[in-house]
N, C-alpha and C positions, 0 to 999 in steps of 0.2 A: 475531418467531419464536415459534410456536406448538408448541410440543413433545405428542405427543399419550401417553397412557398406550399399555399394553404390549395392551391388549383394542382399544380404539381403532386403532393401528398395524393390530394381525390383521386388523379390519374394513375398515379402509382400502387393505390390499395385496391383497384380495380384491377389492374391487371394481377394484381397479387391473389385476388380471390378468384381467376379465372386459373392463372397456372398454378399456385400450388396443389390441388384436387388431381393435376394432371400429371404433375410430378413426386409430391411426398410419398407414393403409396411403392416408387420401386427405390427411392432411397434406403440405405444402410442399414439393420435392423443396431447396429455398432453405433450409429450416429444419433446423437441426442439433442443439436444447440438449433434453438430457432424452429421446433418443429410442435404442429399441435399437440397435445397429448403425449408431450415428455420433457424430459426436465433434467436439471444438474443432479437432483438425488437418484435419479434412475443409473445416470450413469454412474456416478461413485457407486452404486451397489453393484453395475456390470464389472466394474473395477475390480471390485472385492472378491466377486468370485471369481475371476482370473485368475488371483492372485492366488487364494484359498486351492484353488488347482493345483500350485506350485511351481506358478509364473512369478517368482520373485523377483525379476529384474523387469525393468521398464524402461524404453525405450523413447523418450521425452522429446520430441519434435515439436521445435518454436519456431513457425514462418516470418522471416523479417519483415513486419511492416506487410500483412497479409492485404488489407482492404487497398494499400496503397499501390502494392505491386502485381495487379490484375493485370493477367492482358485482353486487350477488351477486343483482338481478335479470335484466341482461343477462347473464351467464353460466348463469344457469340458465336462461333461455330457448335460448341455443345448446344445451345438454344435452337440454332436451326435444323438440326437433327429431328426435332420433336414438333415445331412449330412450324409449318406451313404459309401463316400468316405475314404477307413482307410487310404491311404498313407497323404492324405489331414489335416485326424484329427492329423495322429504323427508328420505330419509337424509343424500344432499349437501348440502342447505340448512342443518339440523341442523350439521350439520359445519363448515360456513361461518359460521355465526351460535353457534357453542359460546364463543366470545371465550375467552383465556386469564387466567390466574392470577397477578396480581403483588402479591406479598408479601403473601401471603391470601387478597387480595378479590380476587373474579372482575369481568372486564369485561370488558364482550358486546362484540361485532361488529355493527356496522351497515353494514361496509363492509370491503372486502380480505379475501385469504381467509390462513390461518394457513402459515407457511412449517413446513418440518422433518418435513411427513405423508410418506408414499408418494404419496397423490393428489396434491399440491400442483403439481409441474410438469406432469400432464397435465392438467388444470383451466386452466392456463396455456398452455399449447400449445393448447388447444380453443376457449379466449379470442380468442386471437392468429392462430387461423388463418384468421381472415376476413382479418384484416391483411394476412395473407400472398397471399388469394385478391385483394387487391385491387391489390396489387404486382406480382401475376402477369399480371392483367388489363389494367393500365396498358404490358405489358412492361418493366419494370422490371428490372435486375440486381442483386439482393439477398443478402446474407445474414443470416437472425439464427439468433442463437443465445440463445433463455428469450429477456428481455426487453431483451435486445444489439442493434440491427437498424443496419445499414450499409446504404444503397443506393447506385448507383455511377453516376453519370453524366459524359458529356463534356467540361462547360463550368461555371463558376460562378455563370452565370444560370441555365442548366438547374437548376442544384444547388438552387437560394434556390426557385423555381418548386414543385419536387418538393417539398421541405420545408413550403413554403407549406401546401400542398392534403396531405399525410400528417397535419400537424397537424390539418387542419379534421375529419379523417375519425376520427382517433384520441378527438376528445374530444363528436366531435357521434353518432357510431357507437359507439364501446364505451365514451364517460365516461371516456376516461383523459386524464393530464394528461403533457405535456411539458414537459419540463424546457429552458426555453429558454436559460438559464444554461449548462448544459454540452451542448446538442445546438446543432451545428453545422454548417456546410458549409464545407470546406478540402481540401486538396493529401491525398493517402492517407497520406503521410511524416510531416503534422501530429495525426493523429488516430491513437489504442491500438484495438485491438479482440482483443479477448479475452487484453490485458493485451503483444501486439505491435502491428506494424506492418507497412505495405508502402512499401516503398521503391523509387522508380523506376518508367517505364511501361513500356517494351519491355522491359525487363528485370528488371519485377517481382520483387522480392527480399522475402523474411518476414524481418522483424529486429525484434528489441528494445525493447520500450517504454523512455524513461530510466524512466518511474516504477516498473516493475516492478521495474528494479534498486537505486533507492534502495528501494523498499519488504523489498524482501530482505536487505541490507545495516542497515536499522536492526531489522527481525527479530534478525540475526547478533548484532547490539550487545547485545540484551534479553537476548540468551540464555544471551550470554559473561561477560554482568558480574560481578566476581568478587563483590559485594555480595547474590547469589541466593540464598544459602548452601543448594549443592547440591556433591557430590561430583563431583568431575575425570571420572569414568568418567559417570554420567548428561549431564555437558556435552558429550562427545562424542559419546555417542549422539542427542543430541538434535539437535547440530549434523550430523553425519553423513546424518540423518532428512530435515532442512531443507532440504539443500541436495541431498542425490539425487532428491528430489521434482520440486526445483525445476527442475535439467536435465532429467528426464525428463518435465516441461507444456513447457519452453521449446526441447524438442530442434527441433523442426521450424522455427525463425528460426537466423537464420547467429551462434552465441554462441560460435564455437571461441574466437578471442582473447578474448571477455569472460571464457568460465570462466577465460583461464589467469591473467587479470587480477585475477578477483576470485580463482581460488587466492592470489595475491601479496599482495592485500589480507588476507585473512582469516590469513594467516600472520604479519603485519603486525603487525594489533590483537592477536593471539592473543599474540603476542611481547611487546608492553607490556601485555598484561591481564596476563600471568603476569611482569611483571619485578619481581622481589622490593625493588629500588629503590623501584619503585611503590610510593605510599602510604603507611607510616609514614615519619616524621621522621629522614633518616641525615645524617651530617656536622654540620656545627655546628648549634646551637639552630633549630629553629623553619628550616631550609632543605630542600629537598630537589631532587633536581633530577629534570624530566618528560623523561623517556624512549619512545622510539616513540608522539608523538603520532598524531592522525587523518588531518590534512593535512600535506604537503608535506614527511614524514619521508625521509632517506634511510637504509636500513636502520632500525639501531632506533637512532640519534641523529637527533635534532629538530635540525638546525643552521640557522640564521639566514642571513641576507645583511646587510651592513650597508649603514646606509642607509634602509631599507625599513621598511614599517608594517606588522604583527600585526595583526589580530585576537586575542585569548586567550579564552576561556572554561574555567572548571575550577569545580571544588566542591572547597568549601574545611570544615575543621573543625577548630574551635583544642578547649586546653582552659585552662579557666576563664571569663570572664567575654566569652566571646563575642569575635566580628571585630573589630577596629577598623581596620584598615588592611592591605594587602599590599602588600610591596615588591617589586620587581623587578630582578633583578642581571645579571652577564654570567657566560661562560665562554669566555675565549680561546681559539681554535683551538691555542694552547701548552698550556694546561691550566690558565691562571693566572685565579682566580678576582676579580670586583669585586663585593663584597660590595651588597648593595641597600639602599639611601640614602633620605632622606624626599624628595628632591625627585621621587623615580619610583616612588613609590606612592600607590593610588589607593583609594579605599574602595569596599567590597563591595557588591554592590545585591541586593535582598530581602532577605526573612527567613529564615532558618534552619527547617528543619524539624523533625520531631515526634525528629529524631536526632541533631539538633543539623547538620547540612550545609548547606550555601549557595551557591547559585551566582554568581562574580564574571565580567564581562565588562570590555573593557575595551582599548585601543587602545594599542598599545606601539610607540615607531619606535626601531630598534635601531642604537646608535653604531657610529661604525668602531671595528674592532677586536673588535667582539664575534661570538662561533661560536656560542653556546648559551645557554638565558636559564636562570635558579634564580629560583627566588619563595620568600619570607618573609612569614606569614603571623603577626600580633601581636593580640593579644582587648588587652595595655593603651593600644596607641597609640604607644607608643615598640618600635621596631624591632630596637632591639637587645637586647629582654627575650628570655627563655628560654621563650617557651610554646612549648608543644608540638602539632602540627598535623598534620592527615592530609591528602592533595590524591588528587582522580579525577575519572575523567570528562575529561581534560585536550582540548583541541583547540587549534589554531595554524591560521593561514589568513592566507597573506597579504592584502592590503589593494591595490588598483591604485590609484593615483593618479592 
């Protein structure tokens, strides 16, 4: 990421409003990232009808490290093609070769051009539109979006074939690298594109990435954590911010049951991040009991199955002389407590940090008779001392056997 000063930016949106007029109009009608007048939903609907065609395979091309791996003599040979002007072209080059600034000392560019200018994505789109020109030439059914590129073909030999000969073209024609690691050929359901999916061939449906949802979802977590030390009203604005964003990229895939799901979810965690239970030491010495965990809560009691095997993970912090052990107890569906015993505790793993916290893991299988767990957390070793302890972060996940 190349951040350019406030003179530089000026310079650069000026030349950005002189050449793109003179380039966007013979770009890709396939290409949609960075251009006036189109957008990510444009192209997911180009997607869908490919697909709806009975293009059910997809040919998924991920460029390593696109912005970084420009070469900034074939790119500026595609510019001089069209541009006549040399003070114009040394200015680009200049631009390209200005390398940025980290922690003082500057370092140059020999290679990729700087993200975060105004010029950057049409420098990229001017790169790529030979790509495009060649896509189009082969008849190809494509879309990309900046450095996104899906083609869509019949069959999964077709798919491997097309792949084949894009690579050859991508690194012997413009020097760039693919990423063979995450570019693929697969079913349209198995591969994101522009953070969804398509599902189905006749009835091509836009849906969901999973990863876009866990990625939202541990956003939610960062932001909610009451250890931010930020004010109640800035968390919801900020959560508010997050998540109307978020519907509003993801409106055009089918997300009605996911929002009302993840409303349920976030009211969920929001309910044990804010339960005053949480977190200091209530009830006897050194116990407390975990309220609205992550996984498998109903309401905001965490109730057990007996029987059955845990996962736990929580962050633990005693006081005085550090962890030595955490116990583990029950809570009967009655309300009768069993207090937690040396034979079901298990010692913490890593170190504590720079605040004293530590995170324990650790595999729990819960007797008959128990509804609910309490943990007791000890710095001397014996269980039934009085230290005193904080717990967060708590999770519970069942275990399949």
């Amino acid at each position: 990421m190349g951040i350019p000063t406030v003179m530089d930016r000026l310079i650069q949106q000026a030349l950005l409003q002189v050449l793109e007029p003179l380039y966007d109009p013979s770009f890709s009608l396939s290409s949609y990232g960075f251009r006036p007048g189109r957008s990510a939903y444009q192209a997911l609907k180009a997607a869908r009808e490919h697909v709806a065609s009975g293009k059910g395979w997809v040919v998924d091309l991920d460029l390593e490290k696109f912005f970084d791996r420009v070469n900034h003599d074939v790119l500026m040979n595609r510019l001089a093609r069209r541009i006549g002007d040399k003070r114009a072209l040394k200015l680009m080059r200049r631009y390209l070769q200005a390398g940025v600034m980290l922690n003082g000392v500057v370092v140059e560019w020999f290679e990729g051009a700087p993200q975060g200018g105004p010029l950057s994505p049409l420098l990229a789109n001017i790169l790529l539109d030979e790509f495009d020109r060649e896509l189009g030439r082969r008849g190809h059914a494509f879309c990309r979006y900046a450095d996104d590129c899906n083609a869509y073909v019949r069959s999964q030999r077709a798919g491997e074939r097309v792949m084949a000969s894009l690579t050859r073209f991508l690194q012997e024609r413009l020097k760039l690298r693919v990423n063979r690691e995450e570019s693929a050929v697969a079913r349209t359901h198995e591969r994101k594109f522009l953070g969804m999916r398509i599902v189905g061939v006749e009835k091509a449906r836009i849906c969901l990435a999973p990863q876009s949802l866990l990625r939202l979802k541990a956003t939610i977590r960062r932001t909610t954590k009451r250890n931010r030390g930020v004010n109640l009203r800035r968390v919801i604005a900020e959560l508010n911010q997050l998540t109307i964003g978020w519907v509003d990229y993801f409106a055009p895939a089918e997300v009605k049951s996911i929002c009302r799901g993840l409303d349920s979810w976030i009211r969920r965690w929001w309910d044990w991040q804010d339960d005053s239970s949480h977190g200091r030491v209530t009830g006897a010495p050194g116990q407390v009991e975990l309220r609205g965990v992550l996984e498998g809560c109903v309401g905001r009691t965490p109730m057990v199955q007996p029987g059955r095997t845990y996962a736990v993970r929580l962050c633990v912090k005693t006081e005085g002389r550090g962890l030595a052990s955490l116990g583990i107890g029950w809570k009967t569906p009655e309300g009768k407590w069993t207090a937690p015993t040396e034979n079901r505790r298990f010692v913490g793993s890593g170190q504590a940090d720079a605040t004293g916290w530590r995170e324990i893991v650790g595999l729990v299988q819960v007797p008959p008779g128990a509804g609910q767990l309490v943990f007791m957390a000890s710095a001397s070793g014996q269980l039934s001392a009085a230290d005193g302890c904080w717990f967060r972060d708590a999770a519970l996940v069942e275990v399949a056997e």
